[in-house]
N, C-alpha and C positions, 0 to 999 in steps of 0.2 A: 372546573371553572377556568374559563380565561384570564392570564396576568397580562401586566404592562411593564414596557421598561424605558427608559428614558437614557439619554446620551449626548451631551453636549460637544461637540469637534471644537476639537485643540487646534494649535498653528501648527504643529507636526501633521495633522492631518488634511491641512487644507491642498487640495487637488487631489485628496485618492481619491477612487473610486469607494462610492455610497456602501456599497454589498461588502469592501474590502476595509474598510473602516467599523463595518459591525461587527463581522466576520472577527478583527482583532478585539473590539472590546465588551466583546460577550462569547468568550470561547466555547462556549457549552453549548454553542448553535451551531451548525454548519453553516457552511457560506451556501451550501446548498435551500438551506432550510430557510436561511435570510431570505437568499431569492423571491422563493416561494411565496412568504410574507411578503414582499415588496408588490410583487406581484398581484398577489390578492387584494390588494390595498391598504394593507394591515400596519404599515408604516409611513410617515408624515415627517415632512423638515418643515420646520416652523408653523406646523400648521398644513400643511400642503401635501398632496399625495404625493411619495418617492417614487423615483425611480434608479434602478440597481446600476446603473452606467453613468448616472449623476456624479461630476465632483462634489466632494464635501468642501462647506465654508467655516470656516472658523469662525466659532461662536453662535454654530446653527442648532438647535435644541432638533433633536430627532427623536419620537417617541415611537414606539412599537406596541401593539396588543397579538399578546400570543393565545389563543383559542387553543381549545382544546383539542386535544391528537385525535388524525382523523383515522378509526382503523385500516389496516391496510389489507384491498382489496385481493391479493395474493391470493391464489388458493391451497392451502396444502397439499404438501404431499407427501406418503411417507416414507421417505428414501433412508436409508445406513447414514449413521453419524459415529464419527469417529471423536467421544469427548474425553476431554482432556482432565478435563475440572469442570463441578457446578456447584453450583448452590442458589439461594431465593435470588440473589443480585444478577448474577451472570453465569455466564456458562465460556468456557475454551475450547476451540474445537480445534484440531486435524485435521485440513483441508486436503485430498486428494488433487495430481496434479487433475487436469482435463474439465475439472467442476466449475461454472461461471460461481460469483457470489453472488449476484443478483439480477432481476430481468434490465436488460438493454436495449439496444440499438440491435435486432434479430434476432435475441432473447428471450423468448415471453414465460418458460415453462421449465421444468428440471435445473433450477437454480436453489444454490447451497439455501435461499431465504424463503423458497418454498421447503426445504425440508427440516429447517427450524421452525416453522409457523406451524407443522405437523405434532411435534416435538416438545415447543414450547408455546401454548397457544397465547398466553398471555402477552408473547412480545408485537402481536398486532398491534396495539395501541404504541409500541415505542419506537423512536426516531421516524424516519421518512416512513410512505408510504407502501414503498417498495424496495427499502431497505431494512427490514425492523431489525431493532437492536443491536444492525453492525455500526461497529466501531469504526473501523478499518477494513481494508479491504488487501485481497492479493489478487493478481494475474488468471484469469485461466489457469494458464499451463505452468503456475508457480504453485507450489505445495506449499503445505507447513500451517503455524498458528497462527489463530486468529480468535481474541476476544468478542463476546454478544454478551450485549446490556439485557435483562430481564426485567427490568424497570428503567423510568423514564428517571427519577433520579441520578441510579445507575449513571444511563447514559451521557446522561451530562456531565455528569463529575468524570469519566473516563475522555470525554471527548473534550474536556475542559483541560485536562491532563494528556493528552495526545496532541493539542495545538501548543503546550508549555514544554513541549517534550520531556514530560515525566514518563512517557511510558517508553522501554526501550527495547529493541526490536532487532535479531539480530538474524542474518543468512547466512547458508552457505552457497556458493556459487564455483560450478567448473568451468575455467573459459579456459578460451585459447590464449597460448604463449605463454613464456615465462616469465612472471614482471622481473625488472631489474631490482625493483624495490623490496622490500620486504613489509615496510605499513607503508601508507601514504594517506590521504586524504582530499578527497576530489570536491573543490567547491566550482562548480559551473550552473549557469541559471540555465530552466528548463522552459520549452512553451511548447505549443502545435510547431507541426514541421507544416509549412504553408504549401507544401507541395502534398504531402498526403495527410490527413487532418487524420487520421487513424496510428499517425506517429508519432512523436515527443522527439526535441532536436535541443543541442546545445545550443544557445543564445548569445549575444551579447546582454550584458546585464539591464540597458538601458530599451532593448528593445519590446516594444507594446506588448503585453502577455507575459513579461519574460517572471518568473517567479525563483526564487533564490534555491539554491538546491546544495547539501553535501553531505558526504557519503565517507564514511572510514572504510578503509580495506586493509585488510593482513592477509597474507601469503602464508598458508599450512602447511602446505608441500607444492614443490614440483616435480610433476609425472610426465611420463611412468614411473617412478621413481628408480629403477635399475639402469636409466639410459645418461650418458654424459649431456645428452640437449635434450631439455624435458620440452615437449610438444605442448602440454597444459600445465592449469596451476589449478589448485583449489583452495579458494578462497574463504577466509571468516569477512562477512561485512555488518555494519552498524549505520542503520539511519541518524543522520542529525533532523533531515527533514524528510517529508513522506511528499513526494510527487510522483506522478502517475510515469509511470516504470524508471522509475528514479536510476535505480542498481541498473536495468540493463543501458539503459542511454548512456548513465556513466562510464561503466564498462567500456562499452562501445568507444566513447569520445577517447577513452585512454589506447585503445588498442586493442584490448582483450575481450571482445565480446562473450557471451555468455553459450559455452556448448549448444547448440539446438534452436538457438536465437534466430529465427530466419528473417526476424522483421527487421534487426539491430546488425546483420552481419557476421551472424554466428552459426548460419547452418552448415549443411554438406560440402557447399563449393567453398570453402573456405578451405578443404582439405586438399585441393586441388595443387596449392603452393607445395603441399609438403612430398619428400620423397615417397617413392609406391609404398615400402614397409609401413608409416608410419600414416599415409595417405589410407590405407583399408583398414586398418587401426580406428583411424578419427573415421572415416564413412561408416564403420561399425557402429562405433557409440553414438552417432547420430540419429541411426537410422534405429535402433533398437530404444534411443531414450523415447524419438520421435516428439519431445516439449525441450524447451529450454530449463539447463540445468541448476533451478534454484530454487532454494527451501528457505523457507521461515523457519529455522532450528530453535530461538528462543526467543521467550515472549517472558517481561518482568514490569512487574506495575505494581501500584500500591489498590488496596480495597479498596472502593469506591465509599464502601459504609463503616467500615472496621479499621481503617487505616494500615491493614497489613499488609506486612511485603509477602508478594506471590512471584514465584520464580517458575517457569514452566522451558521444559524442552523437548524437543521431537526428534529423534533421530532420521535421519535421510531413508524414506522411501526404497524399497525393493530396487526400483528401476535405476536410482542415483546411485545406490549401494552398489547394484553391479557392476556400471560403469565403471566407477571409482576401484573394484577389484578387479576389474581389468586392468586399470593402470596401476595394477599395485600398492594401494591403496584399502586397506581394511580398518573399518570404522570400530573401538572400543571403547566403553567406558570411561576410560581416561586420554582419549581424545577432546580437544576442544567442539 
């Protein structure tokens, strides 16, 4: 059965944007899913059909009716899954790097959300259409974990916890050069890069789009590690907030793009600066990683239904691992 919900805008909220004021005070919906609703006609300011680029006014009663979920059209498929953890709520999976998460923009077919619809047929009816059950998302060419809601409960309570940053989410990343720092913490706001809308660009904070962004980073070693000027570093990083290639843009604006990064500044000609020895070295691990060098290593949240802590980690991939032994570099147990 379809629910309602109602929402009265504060004086802090007067001029945001309509989609971006639900968005905060109904966290368990995507701003996507707002849209949607908005869209459909499914939401009202005073009375009145919204729309999702409307400012909010203080003291405007905004009602919503949420219908019930529409299954999603996807087809299965049954492709290899690599799970981490399940049970009736959710499931963790091991995202290989090269695998979309869902269909897009030249997408339509061989995405991770077609081969959980195979897997777990129940998650048709949960979240978006063509997103069932994910939570979160990663890159293409970014590996590692990633939580799926099994229920619509579920997913609310995880995505109600992923906009509050309860869930915490951590990578490893090989970029270029040696930082000087050893942590640091990068806050810069992200948007479209207005020249290729397929890119994310540092911003000024006040600029239309611009959305807040920070990133923790620690320095694990710098590689090769036998050489007096290490060529790379390999990184531990932590989301504070999740924007769309958060880690590599950051990277990027600091200097250190991401191994194999080619969109961000991180591919082959980048080895071009360095002497011939350490020049066939980096065109090596480039050409052999062929994706940019970054894992989702740990994923920690609490149960959606049981309230426990779940702690999950993935070691680096074949491909990253050997890199990484080429620079000297061997991953155990008692590594971070």
């Amino acid at each position: 059965m379809s629910s309602s919900r109602r929402h009265q805008a504060t004086g802090e909220e007067q001029g945001r944007r309509l989609d971006r004021v639900l968005a905060a005070a109904w966290p368990d919906l995507t701003r996507s899913r707002i849209q949607a609703l908005i869209t459909a006609g499914h939401v009202t300011v005073d009375g009145r059909p919204a729309k999702s680029s409307e400012a909010a006014r203080e003291g405007a009663t905004i009602d919503a009716v949420l219908p019930d979920a529409t299954p999603s059209t996807l087809i299965p498929e049954d492709r290899p899954l690599s799970i981490v953890y399940e049970d009736d709520d959710l499931l963790v999976v091991d995202k290989p790097a090269g695998l979309v998460v869902h269909p897009g923009a030249g997408v339509k077919t061989g995405t991770l959300a077609h081969a959980l619809l195979a897997h777990a047929p129940g998650i048709a009816t949960v979240g978006g259409t063509t997103r069932p059950g994910l939570v979160h998302r990663l890159d293409k060419d970014t590996s590692g974990l990633l939580v799926v809601a099994r229920t619509e409960p579920a997913f609310r309570a995880l995505v109600a916890d992923l906009a509050a940053r309860r869930i915490r989410r951590a990578y490893l990343a090989l970029v270029w050069g040696a930082p000087s720092w050893d942590e640091t913490r990068i806050e810069a706001s992200i948007a479209r890069d207005r020249k290729d809308r397929t890119r994310m660009a540092v911003v000024p904070a006040g600029r239309a789009g611009a959305r807040a962004a920070a990133t923790r980073a620690r320095v694990l070693a710098r590689l090769p590690a036998d050489q007096a000027r290490p060529r790379f570093a390999l990184l531990s990083l932590a989301l504070e907030t999740g924007r769309t290639h958060q880690i590599r843009v950051h990277l990027s604006h600091r200097g250190h793009p991401v191994v194999g990064d080619t969109t961000y500044g991180g591919g082959a000609k980048k080895a071009l600066s360095l002497p011939p020895a350490d020049r066939r070295l980096a065109t090596r691990l480039v050409t052999e990683l062929g994706r940019q060098a970054l894992h989702a290593c740990e994923l920690e949240f609490r149960h959606p239904r049981t309230g426990d802590a779940l702690l999950f980690r993935a070691p680096p991939p074949v491909d990253l691992a050997r890199a990484l032994e080429a620079l000297g570099f061997s991953f155990h147990p008692a590594r971070p």
